[in-house]
C-alpha positions, 0 to 999 in steps of 0.5 A: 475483493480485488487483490489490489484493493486489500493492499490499499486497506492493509497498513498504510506502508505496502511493498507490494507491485500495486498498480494503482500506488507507487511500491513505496507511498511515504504517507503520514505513517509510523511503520518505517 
């Protein structure tokens, strides 16, 4: 599996250089 793809599946605050997804994406989350 692309590296990019298990960001997009891990938790839903991902600090990570994805390209497909801003560093930081404020979603519905609780996690920060």
């Amino acid at each position: 599996m692309d590296p990019a793809l298990g960001q997009l599946t891990t938790p839903v605050f991902v600090p990570h250089t994805d390209t497909t997804h801003p560093v930081f994406v404020p979603r519905t989350d609780t996690t920060h």
